[in-house]
N, C-alpha and C positions, 0 to 999 in steps of 0.2 A: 232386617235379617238377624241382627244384633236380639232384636227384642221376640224374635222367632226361639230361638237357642236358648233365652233363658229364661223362657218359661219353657223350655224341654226339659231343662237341668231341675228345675223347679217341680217338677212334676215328678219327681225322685223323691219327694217330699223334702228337700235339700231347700237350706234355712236362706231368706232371701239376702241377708249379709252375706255369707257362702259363696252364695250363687252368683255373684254379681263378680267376686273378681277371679269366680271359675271361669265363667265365659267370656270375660277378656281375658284371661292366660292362655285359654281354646283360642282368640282369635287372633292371638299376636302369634300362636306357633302355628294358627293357620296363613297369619301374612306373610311371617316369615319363611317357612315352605313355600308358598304362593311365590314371595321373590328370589327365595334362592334354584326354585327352578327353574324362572325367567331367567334367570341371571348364568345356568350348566347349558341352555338351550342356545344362547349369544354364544358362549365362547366354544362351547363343544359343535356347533354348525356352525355360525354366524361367521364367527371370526376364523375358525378354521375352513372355510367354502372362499373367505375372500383371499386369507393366507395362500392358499392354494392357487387360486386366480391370478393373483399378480406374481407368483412363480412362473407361468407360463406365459406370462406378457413381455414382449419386450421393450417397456420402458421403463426406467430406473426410479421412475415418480413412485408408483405404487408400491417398487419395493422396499424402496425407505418411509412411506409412510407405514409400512407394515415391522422394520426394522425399529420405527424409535417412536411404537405403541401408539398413533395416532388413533388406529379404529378400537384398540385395545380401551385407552380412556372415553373414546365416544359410548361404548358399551356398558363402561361404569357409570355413563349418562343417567342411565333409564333404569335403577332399583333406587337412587333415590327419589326420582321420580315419582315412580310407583309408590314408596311408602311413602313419601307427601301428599297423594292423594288417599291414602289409605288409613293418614294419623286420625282423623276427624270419626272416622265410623267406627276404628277398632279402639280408641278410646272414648266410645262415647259417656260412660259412665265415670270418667275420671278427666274433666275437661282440662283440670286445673293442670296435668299434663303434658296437653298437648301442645301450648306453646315450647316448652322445652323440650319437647321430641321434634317440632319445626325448627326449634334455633339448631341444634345440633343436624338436623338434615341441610340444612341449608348452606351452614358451614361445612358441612361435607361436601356439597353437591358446587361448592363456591372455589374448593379444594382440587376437586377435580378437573372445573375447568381451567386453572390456573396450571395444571400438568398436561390437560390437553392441549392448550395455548403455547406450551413453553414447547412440547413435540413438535406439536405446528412449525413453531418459527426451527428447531434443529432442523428439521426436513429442509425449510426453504434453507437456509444456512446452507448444506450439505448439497444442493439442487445448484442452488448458483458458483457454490465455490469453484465445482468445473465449466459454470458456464463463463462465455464471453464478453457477459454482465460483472460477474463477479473480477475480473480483472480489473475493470475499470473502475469497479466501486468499493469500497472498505465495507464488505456485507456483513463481517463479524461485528461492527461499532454499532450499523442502524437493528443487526437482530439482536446486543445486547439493550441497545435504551428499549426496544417496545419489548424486555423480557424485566427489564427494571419498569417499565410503567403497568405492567399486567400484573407483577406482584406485587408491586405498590397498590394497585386499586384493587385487588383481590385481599391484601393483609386490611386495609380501609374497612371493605367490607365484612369480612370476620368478627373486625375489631366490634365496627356498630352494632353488630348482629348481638353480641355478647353482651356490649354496656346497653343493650334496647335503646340505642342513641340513631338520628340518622346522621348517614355519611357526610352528608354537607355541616353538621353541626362538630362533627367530630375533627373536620376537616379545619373550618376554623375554630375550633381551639388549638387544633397547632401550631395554627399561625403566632400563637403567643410566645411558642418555642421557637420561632426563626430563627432569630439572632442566636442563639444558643446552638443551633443545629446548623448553621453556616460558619461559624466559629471551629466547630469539632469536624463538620466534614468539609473544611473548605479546599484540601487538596483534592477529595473524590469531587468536588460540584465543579472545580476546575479542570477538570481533566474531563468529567461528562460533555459539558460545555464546548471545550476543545475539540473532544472526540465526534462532536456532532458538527464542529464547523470543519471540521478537517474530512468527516465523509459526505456534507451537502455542495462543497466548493472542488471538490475533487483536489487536495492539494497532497495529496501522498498513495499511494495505491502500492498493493503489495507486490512485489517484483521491483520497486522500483531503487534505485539506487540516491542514497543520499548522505549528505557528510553534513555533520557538526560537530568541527574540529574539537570546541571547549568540552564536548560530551566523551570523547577517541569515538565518533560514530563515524563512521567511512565503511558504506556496501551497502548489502543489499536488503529493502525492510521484507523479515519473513512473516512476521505478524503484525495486526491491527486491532489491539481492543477498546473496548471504551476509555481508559483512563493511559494504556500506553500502548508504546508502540518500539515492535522489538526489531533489531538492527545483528545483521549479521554480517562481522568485519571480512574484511578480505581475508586476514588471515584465520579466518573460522570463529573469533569470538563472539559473542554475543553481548551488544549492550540492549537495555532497556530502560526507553527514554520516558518521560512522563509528558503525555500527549499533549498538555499545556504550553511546554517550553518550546513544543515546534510550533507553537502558537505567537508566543510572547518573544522570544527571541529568532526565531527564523532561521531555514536551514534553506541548504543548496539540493534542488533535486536535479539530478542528472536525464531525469524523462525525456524531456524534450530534444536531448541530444541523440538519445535511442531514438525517437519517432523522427527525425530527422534523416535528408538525406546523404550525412556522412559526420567524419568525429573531425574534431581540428588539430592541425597542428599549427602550434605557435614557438617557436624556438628558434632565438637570436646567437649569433658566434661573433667574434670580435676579429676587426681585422687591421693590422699594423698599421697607420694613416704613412706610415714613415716608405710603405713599399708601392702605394700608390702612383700609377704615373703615365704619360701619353703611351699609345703604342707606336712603337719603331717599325722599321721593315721584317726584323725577325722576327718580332713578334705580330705582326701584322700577318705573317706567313704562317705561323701555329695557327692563329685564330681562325683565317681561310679555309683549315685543314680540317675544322672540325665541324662535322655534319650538321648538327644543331643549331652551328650560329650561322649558315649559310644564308638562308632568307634574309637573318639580319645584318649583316653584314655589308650585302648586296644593294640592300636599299638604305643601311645608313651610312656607305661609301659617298651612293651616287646621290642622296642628299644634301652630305655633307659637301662633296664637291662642286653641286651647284651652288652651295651658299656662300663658299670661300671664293666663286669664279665671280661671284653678282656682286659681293662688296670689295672683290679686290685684292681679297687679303693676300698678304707678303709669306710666303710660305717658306722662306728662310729661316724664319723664330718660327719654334710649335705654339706660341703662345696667341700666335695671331690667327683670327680664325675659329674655326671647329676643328675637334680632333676625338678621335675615340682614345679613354682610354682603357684601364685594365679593370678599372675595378666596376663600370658601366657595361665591359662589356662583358665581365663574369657575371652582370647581375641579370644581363639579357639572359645568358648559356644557363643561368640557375634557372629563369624564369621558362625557357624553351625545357630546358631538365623534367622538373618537376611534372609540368605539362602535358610529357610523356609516358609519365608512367603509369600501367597498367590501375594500379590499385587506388590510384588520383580521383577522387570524383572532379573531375575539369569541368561541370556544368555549377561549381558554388564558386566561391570566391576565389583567385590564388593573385597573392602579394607576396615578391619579392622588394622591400622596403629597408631604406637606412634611419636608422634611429639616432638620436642623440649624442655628438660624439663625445667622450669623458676623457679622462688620465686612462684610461684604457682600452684607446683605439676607439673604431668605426662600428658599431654594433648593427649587423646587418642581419633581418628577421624574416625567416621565412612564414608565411602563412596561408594556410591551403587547408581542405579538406580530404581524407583518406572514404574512401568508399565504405570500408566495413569499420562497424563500430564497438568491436570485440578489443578488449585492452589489449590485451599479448599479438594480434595483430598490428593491431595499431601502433603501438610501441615499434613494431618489427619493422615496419615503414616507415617510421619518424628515423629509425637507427640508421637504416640503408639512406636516408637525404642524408641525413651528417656525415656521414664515412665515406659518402662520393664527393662531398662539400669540401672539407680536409684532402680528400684524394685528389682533389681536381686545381687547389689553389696554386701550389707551383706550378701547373701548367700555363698560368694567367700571373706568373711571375709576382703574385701576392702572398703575404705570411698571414696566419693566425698570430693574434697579439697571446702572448701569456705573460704575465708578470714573471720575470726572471727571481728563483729561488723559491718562490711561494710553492712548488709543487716540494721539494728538494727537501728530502727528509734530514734533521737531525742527525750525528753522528750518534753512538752509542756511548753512554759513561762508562769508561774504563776503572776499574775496580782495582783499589790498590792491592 
C-alpha cells in the first residue's frame, strides 16, 4: 500500500527523494488519525456504555473498578498496540527507525500496565478493606509488596528496553550492588521483611489492641503498612512503630482476650493476720444469717461435726478438732458472691485464693472472668467486687491491713 501511494505522489512528477519522506509523513498522520479515532471511539462509547452499566448495578465491584480507572487504563491498552503493529509498514523506508519508535512503544505500553496493575491491586485493597477478610488480614502490607514487586519488574523492564540489555543480565549486574543497597536500605528491607511475616502469620490485624510499653504504644492498631504500623493510644495519640520491632522485640496483643469468652479480673487486697480467728456463737449466728453462705454452712457444720464426733475431740479448747473460722469462711461468702453475679461469666474459671503472707498481712486474690470485654465495663465490675469486699469485712469481724501513716499526708511548711 506504502509502495501504491508513492508512485501516486510520483506521478506529480515530484523528485523521488521528495517523495519518499512525503508518503511516510502521509502515513504517519494517516496512523495517527487511524489511532486517535480508535482511541475517541473506546472512551466516548466504550468506556462510557460500561461507566454507565455499573452505575445501575448493584455491586460495589464494578463501581470501584470504574472509580480508580481500571477499564480507563485497559483502554490505553490498545493504541499502543495498534502503532506496534503499524511501526513496520509506516516506516518502511526509514527501517533504521523503527526499533526506536518500538523501544519508546513498548516502554509505554510497559507504563501502562504497571498503572493498570497498581488500580487493580487499589480496587482489591478498597474491596476487602470492608470485607470480613480484610479484618482478619493486614491487606494494606500484601497489596503494598505485590505494588513494590510490579514496579520493581516494570522499572527492570524499562530499564533493559533502553540499555538494549536483557532483564536477566541487567538483573545480575545488580547483584554486584547488593551489599551496598542492603547497607543504605537496610531499615526499608527490615520492615518489608517484618511486614510480610507479620501479615502471613496473622500476628497483628487492625482493630486489634496492643501495648509496647518501651514504645508509649497501648490501644488500638489503626493502620498496617509495609514498613510500619500505626497505634492509636487510649488517649487519642498516635504512635508509629516500625514494623520490625514488633518483630524483633515483641508486643502484647490483647486479641485473644476480645475472641474470648470474657476479660479477667485478677485483684489481690490485704488482710490484718492479726484479726483472724475461730467463729464463736455470735458470730456463728451472723454467718447463719446470711443467705449466701447457707448451703455452706450447712454442710461444713454437719461435716465438721461428724469429724470432731469420729476422733473424739474435746471440744472445751477450740484448738481441738475442726472449727470454721472467719477468714475461710469470708473466703466461702467471697467465692458464693462473686458466683452470683449477673455480669460473672460462671462457665471460666473463678478463684478465690490466699497468696503469700508478708510484713503486710494476708494477701487474698480474687480471680474470675467478667462476661463483657469492654474496659469501662469491665472496670465497673472489678470496682463493685472491691467495695462489697471492704463493705462486707467487718461483718466477718476481719480488717484490711493498711500500713499505718503511709497514706497520712505531710503537714504544710509554715512560712515565716
Amino acid at each position: 500500500m506504502l509502495d501504491s501511494l508513492l508512485r501516486y505522489i510520483e506521478s506529480f512528477n515530484i523528485d523521488h527523494a521528495i517523495a519518499v519522506p512525503l508518503t511516510t509523513l502521509l502515513a504517519v498522520l494517516a496512523a495517527v488519525l487511524l489511532i486517535a479515532a480508535f482511541e475517541i471511539v473506546i472512551k466516548k462509547i466504550l468506556l462510557r456504555s460500561i461507566s454507565h452499566f455499573a452505575a445501575k448495578t448493584a455491586t460495589r465491584l464494578d463501581d470501584m473498578l470504574v472509580r480508580f480507572g481500571v477499564f480507563k487504563w485497559v483502554a490505553r491498552l490498545a493504541p499502543p498496540l495498534l502503532a506496534y503493529r503499524m511501526v513496520s509498514p509506516v516506516l518502511k523506508y526509514y527501517a533504521d527507525a523503527v526499533p526506536l519508535v518500538t523501544d519508546v512503544l513498548v516502554i509505554y505500553f510497559a507504563m501502562v500496565v504497571i498503572l493498570l496493575v497498581l488500580s487493580v491491586l487499589d480496587v482489591l485493597y478498597e474491596f476487602y478493606s470492608a470485607h470480613p477478610v480484610g479484618k482478619r488480614l493486614p491487606i494494606k502490607s500484601i497489596v503494598q509488596v505485590f505494588k513494590t514487586l510490579t514496579v520493581s519488574i516494570g522499572v527492570v523492564i524499562v530499564v533493559s528496553r533502553l540499555l538494549d540489555k536483557s532483564p536477566v543480565v541487567l538483573i545480575s549486574g545488580i547483584g554486584a550492588f547488593t551489599a551496598v543497597l542492603l547497607l543504605i536500605f537496610k531499615d526499608s528491607i527490615l520492615g518489608l521483611v517484618a511486614g510480610i511475616q507479620l501479615s502471613t502469620n496473622d500476628l497483628v490485624r487492625i482493630g486489634d489492641w496492643i501495648e509496647m510499653p518501651k514504645y508509649g504504644a497501648d490501644g488500638d492498631v489503626i493502620d498496617i503498612s509495609l514498613v510500619t504500623v500505626s497505634v492509636q493510644n487510649f488517649d487519642k495519640t498516635i504512635v508509629v512503630l516500625p514494623a520490625y520491632t514488633l518483630i524483633s522485640e515483641g508486643f502484647r496483643n490483647w486479641r485473644g482476650m476480645r475472641e474470648s469468652d470474657g476479660r479477667r479480673i485478677k485483684r489481690s487486697f490485704n488482710i490484718d493476720m492479726q484479726s483472724i480467728r475461730f467463729l464463736d456463737g455470735e458470730l456463728m449466728k451472723q454467718m447463719e444469717a446470711i443467705q449466701l453462705l447457707e448451703p455452706y454452712m450447712r454442710e461444713r457444720l454437719q461435716e465438721i461435726e461428724s469429724h470432731n464426733r469420729a476422733v473424739g475431740a474435746d471440744e472445751s479448747s477450740p484448738v481441738n478438732g475442726r472449727r470454721l473460722t472467719n477468714l475461710g469462711t469470708f473466703r466461702a461468702y467471697l467465692q458464693a458472691y462473686v458466683r452470683s453475679l449477673a455480669r460473672i461469666n460462671t462457665g471460666m474459671t473463678i478463684i478465690i485464693r490466699y497468696l503469700q503472707p508478708d510484713a503486710f498481712g494476708l494477701p487474698c486474690e480474687i480471680y474470675c472472668f467478667t462476661k463483657t470485654k469492654e474496659w469501662a465495663e469491665h472496670e465497673a465490675v472489678q470496682s463493685d467486687i472491691l467495695d462489697h469486699v471492704f463493705a462486707v469485712l467487718p461483718y466477718f469481724d476481719l480488717k484490711a491491713y493498711q500500713l499505718q501513716g503511709a497514706l497520712v499526708p505531710s503537714p504544710p511548711a509554715v512560712k515565716a
